[in-house]
N, C-alpha and C positions, 0 to 999 in steps of 0.2 A: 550612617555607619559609625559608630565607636571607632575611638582611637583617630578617625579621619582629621588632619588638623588643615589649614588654610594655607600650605605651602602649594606654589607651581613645582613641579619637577620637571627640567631641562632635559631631553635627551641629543645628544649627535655625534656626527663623525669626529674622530678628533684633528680633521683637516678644517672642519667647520666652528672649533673654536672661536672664532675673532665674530663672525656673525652671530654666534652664539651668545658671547660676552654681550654684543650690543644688545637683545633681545633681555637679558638680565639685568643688564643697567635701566632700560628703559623702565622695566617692569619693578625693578627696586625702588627705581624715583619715584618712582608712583605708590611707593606702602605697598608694592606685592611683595610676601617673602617666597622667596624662590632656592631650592636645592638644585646649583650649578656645581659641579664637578669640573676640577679644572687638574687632576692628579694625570700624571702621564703612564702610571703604571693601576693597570683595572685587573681585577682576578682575584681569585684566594677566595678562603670561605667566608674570613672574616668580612673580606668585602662584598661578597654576593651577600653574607646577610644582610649586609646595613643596606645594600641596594635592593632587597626583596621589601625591607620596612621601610624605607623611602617610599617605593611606587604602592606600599600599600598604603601607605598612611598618605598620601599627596592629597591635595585636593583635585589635581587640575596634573595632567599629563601632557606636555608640546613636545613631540616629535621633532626635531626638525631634518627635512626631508631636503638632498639637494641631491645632483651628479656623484659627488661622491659614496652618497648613501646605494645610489643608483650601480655603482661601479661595485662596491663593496657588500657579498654577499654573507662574508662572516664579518663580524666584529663588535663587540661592545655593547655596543648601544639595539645592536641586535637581540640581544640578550633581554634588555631593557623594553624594546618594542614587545615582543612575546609574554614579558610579566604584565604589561599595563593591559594588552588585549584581554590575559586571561583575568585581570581583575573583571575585567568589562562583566564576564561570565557570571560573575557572584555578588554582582551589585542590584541589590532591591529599589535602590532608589532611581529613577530615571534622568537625574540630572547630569549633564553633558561632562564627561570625565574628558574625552581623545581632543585635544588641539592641534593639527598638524599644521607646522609652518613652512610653507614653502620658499628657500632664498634665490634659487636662478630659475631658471627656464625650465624644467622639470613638471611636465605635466603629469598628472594624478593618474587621469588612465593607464597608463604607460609606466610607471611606476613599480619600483620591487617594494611592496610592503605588505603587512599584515591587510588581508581582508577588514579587519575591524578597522582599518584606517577610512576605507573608502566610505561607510556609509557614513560618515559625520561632514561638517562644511573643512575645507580646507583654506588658509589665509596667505597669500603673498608677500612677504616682506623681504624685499631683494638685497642682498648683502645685508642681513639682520638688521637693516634699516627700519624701527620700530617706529607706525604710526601714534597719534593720538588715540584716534577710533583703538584699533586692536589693544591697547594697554585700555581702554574704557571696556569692552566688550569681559576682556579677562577679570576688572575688579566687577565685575555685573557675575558672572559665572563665579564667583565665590562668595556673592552674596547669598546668605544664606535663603532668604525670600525675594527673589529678585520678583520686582513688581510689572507684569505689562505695560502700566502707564509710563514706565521709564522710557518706553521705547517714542523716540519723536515719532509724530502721525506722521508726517514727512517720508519717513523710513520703511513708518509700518503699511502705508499705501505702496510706496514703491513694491517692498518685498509682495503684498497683496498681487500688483500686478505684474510678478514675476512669477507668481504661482502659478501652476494648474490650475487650481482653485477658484480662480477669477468668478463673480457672480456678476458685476457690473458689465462687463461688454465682454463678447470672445473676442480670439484673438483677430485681427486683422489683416492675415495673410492672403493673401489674393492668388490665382490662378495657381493653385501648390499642384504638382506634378504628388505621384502617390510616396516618392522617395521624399519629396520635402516634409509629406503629413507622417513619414515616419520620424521625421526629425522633431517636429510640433511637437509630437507624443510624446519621447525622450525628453525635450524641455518640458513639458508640462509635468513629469510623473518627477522628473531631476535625477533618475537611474540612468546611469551607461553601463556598458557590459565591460564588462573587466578584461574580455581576451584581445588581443594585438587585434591591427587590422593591417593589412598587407600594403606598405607607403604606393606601391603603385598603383594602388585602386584609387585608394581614399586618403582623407586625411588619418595621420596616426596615433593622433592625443584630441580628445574633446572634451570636455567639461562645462557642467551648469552648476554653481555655486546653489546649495540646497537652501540658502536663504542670506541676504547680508546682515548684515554688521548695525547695529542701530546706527542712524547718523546722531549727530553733533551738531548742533544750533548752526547755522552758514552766520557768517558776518554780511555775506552780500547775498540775491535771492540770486534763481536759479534757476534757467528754463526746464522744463521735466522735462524734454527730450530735445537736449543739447548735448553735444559731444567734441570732444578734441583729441584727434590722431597725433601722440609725439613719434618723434624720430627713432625708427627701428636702431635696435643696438647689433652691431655687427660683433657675430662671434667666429666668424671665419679664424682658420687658425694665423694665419699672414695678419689680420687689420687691415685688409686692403679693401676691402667693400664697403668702407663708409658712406661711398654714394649710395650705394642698390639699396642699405635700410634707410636712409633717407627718402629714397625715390619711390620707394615701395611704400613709404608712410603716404607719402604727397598723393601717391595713384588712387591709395584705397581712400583718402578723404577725398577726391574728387567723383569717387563712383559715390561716398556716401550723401556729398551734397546735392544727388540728383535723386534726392527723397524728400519730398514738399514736406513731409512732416518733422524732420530732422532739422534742428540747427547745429550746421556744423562750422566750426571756429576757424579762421582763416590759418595756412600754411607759415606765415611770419608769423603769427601770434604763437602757432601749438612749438615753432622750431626753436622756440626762445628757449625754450629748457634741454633743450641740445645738451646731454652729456653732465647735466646738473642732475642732482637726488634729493630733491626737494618732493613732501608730502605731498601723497596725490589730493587730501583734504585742500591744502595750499594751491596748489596748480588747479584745481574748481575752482577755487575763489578767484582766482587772478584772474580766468579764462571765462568765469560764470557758468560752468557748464555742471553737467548732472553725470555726466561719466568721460571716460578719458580712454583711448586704443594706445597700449602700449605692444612691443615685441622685439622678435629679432630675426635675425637673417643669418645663413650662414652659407658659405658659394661652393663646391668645389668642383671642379672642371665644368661640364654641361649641368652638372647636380645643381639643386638648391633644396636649403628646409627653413621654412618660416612659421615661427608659432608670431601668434597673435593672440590677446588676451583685453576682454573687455572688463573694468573698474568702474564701481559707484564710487564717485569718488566722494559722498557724504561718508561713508560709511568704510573706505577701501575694501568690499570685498566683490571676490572674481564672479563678475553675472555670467561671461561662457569666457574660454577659451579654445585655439583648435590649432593643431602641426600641422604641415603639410611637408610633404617632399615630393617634389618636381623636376623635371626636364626645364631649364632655361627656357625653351622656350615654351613653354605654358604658364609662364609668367603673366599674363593678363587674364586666362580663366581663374590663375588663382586671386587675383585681386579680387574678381566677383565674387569668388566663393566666401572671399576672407569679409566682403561688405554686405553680401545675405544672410553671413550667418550674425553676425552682428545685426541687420535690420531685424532677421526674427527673435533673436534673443529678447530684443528692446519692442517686439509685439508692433512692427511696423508694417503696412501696406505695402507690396510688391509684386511685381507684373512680372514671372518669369520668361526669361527670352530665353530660348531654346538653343539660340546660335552662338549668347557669350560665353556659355560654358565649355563649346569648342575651338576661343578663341586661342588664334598661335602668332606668335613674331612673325613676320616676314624678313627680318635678320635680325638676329641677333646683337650683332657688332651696332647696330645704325639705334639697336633700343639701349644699348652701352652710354653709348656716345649721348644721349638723349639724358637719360640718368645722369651723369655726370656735368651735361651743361646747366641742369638743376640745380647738384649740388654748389655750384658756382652762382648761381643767383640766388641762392639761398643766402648767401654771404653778406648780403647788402652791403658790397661795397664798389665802387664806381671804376678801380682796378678790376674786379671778381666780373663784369658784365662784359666784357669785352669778351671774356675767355669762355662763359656761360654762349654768347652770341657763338665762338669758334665750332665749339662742340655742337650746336645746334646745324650749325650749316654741314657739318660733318655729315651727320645723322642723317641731313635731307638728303646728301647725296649720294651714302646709300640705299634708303628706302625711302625715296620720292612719298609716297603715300604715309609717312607717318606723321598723323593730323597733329599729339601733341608736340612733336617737336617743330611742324609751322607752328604751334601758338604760342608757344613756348618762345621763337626766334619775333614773335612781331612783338610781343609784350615787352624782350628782351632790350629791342631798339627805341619802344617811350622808354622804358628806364635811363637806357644811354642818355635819350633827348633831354632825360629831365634830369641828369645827374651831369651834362656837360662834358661826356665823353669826347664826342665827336660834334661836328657843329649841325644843330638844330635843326635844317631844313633838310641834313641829309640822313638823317636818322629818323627824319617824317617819312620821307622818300623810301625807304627800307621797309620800313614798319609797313606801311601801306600795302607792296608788295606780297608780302610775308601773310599779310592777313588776307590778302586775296586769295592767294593760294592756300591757305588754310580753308576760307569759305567755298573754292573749287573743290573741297574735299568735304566739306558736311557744311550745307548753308546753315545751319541751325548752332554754330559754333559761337556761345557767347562772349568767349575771350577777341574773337575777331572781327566780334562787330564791334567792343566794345573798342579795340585798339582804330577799327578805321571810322568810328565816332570820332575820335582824342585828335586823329591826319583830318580831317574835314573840318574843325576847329580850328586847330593849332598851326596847319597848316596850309589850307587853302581860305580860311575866314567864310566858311558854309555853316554857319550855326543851326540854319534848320536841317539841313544833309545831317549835321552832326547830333541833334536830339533825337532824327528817326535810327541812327544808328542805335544808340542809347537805351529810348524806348522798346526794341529790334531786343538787343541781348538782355534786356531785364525783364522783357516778357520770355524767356527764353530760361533763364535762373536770375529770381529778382534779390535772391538772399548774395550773388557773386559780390566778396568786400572791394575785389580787385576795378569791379563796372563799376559800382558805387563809387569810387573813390573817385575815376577819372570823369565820374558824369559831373563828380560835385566841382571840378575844374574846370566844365564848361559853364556848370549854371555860374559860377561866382562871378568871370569877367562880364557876364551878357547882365550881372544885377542882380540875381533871382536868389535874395539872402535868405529865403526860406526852405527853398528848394535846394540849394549848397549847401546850406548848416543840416538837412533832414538828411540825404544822402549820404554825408561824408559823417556823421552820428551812427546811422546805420549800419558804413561799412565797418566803423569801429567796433559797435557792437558786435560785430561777426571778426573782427582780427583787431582786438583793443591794445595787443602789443604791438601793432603797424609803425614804425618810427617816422615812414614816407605819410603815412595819414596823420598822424598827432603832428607832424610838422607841417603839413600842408591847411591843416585845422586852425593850428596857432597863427599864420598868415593870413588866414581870413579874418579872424577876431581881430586880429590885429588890424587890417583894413574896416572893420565893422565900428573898432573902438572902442572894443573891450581888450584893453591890453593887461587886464588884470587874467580873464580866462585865456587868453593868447599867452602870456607868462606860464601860463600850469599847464598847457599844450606842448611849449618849447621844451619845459623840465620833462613833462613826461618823455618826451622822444627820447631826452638825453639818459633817462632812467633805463630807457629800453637799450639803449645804443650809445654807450659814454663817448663814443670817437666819431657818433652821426654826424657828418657833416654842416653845417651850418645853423643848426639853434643857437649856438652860442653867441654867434651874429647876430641873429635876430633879436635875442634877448639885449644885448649892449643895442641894439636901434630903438627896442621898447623903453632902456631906459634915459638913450639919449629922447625919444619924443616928453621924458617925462622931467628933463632936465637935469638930469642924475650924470654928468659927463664921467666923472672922478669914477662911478662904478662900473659906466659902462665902459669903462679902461682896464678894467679887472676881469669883468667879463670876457672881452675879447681876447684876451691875451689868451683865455683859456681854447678859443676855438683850435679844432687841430686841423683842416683846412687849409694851406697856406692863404690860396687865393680868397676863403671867407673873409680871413684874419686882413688881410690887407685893407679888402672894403671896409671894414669895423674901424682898421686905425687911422682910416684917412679921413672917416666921418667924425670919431672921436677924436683926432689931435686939433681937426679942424675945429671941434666946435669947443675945444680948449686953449684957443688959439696959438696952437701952435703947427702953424704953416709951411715949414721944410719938410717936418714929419710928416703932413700930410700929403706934400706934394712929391715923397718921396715911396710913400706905400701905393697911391694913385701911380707911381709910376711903374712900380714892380707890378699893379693891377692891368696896366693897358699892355705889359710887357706877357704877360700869362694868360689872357684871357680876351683879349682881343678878337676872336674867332671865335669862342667857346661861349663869352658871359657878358658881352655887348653892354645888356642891363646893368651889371654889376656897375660898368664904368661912366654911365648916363648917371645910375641914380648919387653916384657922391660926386660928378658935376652940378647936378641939381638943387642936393643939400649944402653945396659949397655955395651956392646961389651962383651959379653961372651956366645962364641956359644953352646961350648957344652952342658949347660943348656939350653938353644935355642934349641937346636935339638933334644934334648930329650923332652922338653915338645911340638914341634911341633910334633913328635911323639906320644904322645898322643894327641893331638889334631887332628892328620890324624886317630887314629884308635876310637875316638868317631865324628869325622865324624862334628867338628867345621865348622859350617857355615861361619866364619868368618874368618877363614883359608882360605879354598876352594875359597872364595871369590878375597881373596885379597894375597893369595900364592906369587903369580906371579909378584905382581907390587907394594905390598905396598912400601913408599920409605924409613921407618924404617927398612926393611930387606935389605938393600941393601948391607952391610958388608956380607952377609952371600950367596949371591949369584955366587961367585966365589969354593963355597966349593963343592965339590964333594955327600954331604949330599944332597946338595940343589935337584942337579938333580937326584937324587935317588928318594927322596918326589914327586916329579913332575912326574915321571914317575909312583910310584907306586898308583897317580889320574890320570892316562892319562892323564897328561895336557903339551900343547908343550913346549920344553924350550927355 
């Protein structure tokens, strides 16, 4: 078209200014010139004209589309929508003019806008939080010949198999009811109907993205059907439901991990961006995954509404979206619906069950209470689990029957055991319990076997009891990071370095932000003897978790085995720990010979942790070369049942003086473990 010159033209609310400005910088830094209007006074002829040759002459028309647009049926940018549509009318060329950019929760269906909005793709960019991809996509759509090869194969398969279109295999849906093949249809053709649906029926916003975004070269590869649920954002008007979009994220990646064809990212790895706005390009990379569930929640009285929205996260654009609003208690049919429509979007295999769609609470209060002792072990902190464990026994005793708040409460009690809450044998003793009762409620439970594996090890010295557990929940879900990880705890003490380094790789693969796995990793290499990859194991933990517990100690023990005392003085200091930091300074003052110091942090050690870390106080008897203090506190440490003993008995290489004594192999025998 003449006159047509290579400018964006901005439109939006003038509430929406500031997400606006971001979307303009971004798109400036990149060599887009863009016509932003930032005047507060709009109107007059002179200015409708210069705004009638603006949107004629633009190249490239972004809408941006929020709540407020939503709210406001006259104004401005109103004005503006209606000129760009009726360009649409009188354009001979077919290249893509309408960009609608979405900034909050606002789905398209549901939407006040020009018709001409709907049939083109629409982009997400929340708080004008400008991707890389969407500022690539926008210099691609002003290219004057934009080339197909541009597009990565990567992408252009993906979009391939998100089409209708498909030539290579149908879709995969398995036993559809006629209501799902109407859904099929819909995603395959990428048309929804424009008029409301009534929230008591159905959901009220749905959307299929008519095609994404080309991806962007990945730095790291990427399984094609890998996914990570982050934490729903609470828009309740109070802020007080930061548990429920939490709980609600955790629920629907637990429905979608029981899809054999799905790799879904473990719960500590997706929580880590908790409340950060970091590129969902970036958050693929870190996670490795190929798309990303985001949303939100919002509560009020018995009500809830929760949109969910699935991301390529090569490319940031929306594969489906879907609202719901519900009755609290249909809070679990909605988790299904929210992880079927997800699986079929993504062209997955599924067996519909006819009975989850009517599932209901059996109390309300006791699925509260359950939520919330979540968000409390979400916290990873060894205060946060005590309180995670309160809420949980709540829960049970309002509704005896709620299976995950027993797994929830056994899991809850190894963390205790292994974070030194309470002493060791009696947080075996609970746990045990807790997953009995949970397997009283569905023997098929692989959280429960996996926890009364870790008591049959840890605590009664039944190593084969404990790999049929093991075996038991990973034939059950073998992709679980959380069995992985506690299995690689058993193979490590019983020897089996292949089978520990493969499980405990695994479960990182599936939650590679775990700070309790990269640190439990670094302890093995470190026993292995590679204290170069046990070093990049420690940092990583602390990368994830700067105030994790104890890598800093480990790291000043890596560098006193390497004769580094002077660092590993610097190191320690940094632990934040009290009781880590003491072990650190008793081993480090000691092997700097200075001897009050050490005999002085040893004492605030047997003063704190006496009960709790037995180990702790053995091994810098040990390293001070003084066994029979060593042996006797690793005797108490064998009969409260130290996790941390049991662990690393056998190979730590600060017990190495002590493994020629006659002691040794006595301990060892009376845990079953070989010598």
């Amino acid at each position: 078209m003449p006159g047509v010159s290579n400018a964006v033209f901005l439109s939006y609310a003038s509430e929406d200014a500031e997400a606006a400005e971001r979307i303009a910088t971004a798109l400036r830094a990149a060599g887009v010139e863009v016509w932003f209007d930032k005047s507060e006074l709009r109107g007059g002829d002179l200015w409708d004209q210069k705004i009638v040759r603006e949107i004629h002459d633009c190249a490239l028309f972004i809408p941006v589309v929020s709540q407020h647009t939503q709210e406001r049926l006259e104004g401005y940018f109103r004005h503006e929508w209606k000129l760009a549509v009726e360009r649409t009318h009188h354009m001979a060329e077919q290249k893509p003019f309408l960009v609608p950019v979405v900034i909050d929760g606002t789905g398209d269906r549901g939407a006040v806008v020009p018709d001409g909005f709907r049939a083109v793709q629409w982009t997400r960019l929340p708080g004008g939080i400008t991707s890389a991809a969407f500022v690539d996509r926008i210099k691609r759509l002003l290219s004057p010949e934009p080339s197909p090869s541009s597009i990565a194969p990567s992408a252009a398969a993906r979009r391939e198999r998100l089409s209708g279109s498909q030539r290579a295999k149908p879709l995969l849906l398995a036993i559809l009811s006629a209501s799902a093949l109407a859904l099929a249809y819909l995603v395959a053709v990428k048309v929804w109907p424009s008029k409301r649906v009534a929230a008591a029926e159905q959901p009220v916003a749905a959307t299929v993205a008519p095609s994404p975004e080309p991806a962007i070269a990945r730095t790291v590869p990427v399984l094609e059907k890998s996914i990570a649920v982050l934490p729903f954002v609470d828009l309740s008007e109070k802020k007080d439901q930061e548990y429920f979009g939490d709980g609600m994220a955790e629920e629907i990646l637990d429905q979608l991990s029981k899809l054999p064809q799905l790799t879904v990212i473990g719960r500590t790895s997706s929580f880590q961006f908790k409340g950060r706005s970091e590129d969902l390009r970036e958050i693929g990379d870190k996670l490795r995954v190929a798309y990303v569930v985001e949303g939100s929640v919002r509560k009020a009285g018995p009500r809830i509404r929760v949109t969910a929205q699935l991301i390529d996260t090569a490319s940031g654009a929306q594969v489906w979206s879907d609202s719901y609003d519900r009755d609290y208690g249909d809070v679990l049919s909605l988790q299904d619906a929210i992880a079927t429509g997800i699986a079929r979007a993504l062209q997955l295999a599924i067996a519909v069950d006819d009975t989850r769609s009517t599932r209901r609470l059996r109390s309300n209060d006791a699925y509260t209470l359950y939520l919330r002792g979540l968000s409390y072990l979400d916290r990873l902190h060894k205060d946060q689990l005590v309180q995670a464990k309160d809420y949980f026994e709540q829960a049970l005793r309002l509704d005896p029957s709620l299976l995950r708040a027993a797994e929830a409460l056994a899991f809850t009690y190894i963390a205790i055991s292994i974070d030194e809450n309470i002493p060791a044998i009696t947080a075996h003793q609970q746990a045990r319990a807790a997953a009995q009762r949970a397997l009283g409620m569905d023997g098929n439970s692989a959280t429960a076997h996996s926890v009364l594996g870790y008591v049959h090890a840890y605590n009664e010295f039944e190593w084969s009891l404990a790999n049929a557990e093991f075996d038991k929940a990973l034939s059950i879900n073998p992709r679980d990071p959380a069995a992985l990880y506690l299995a690689s705890q058993v193979a490590h003490p019983l020897g089996q370095r292949d089978v520990a380094e493969q499980r405990i790789n695994a479960s990182l693969a599936l939650d590679p932000l775990n700070p309790y796995a990269q640190q439990g990793l670094g302890e093995m290499l470190r026993d292995y003897g590679d204290l170069e990859g046990s070093d990049n194991a420690f940092r990583k933990c602390l990368e994830i978790s700067p105030t994790f517990d104890g890598s800093h100690l480990y790291l000043a023990e890596n560098l006193l085995l390497r004769g580094q005392a002077e660092a590993a003085l610097a190191e320690v200091r940094q632990e934040t720990a009290s009781d880590a930091k003491d072990l650190g300074l008793a081993l480090v003052q000691h092997s700097l010979g200075r001897h009050a110091e050490s005999n002085a942090a040893l004492t605030r050690l047997v003063r704190a942790d006496s009960e709790l870390w037995p180990f702790a106080i053995a091994l810098a008897y040990a390293y001070r070369g003084e066994p029979d203090d060593a042996f006797r506190w690793m005797e108490k440490a064998y009969q409260l049942r130290d996790d941390e003993l049991i662990y690393t008995v056998r190979s730590h290489p600060m017990l190495a003086r002590l493994r020629g004594d006659p002691r040794y192999r006595t301990l060892l025998r009376e845990m079953n473990l070989p010598e």
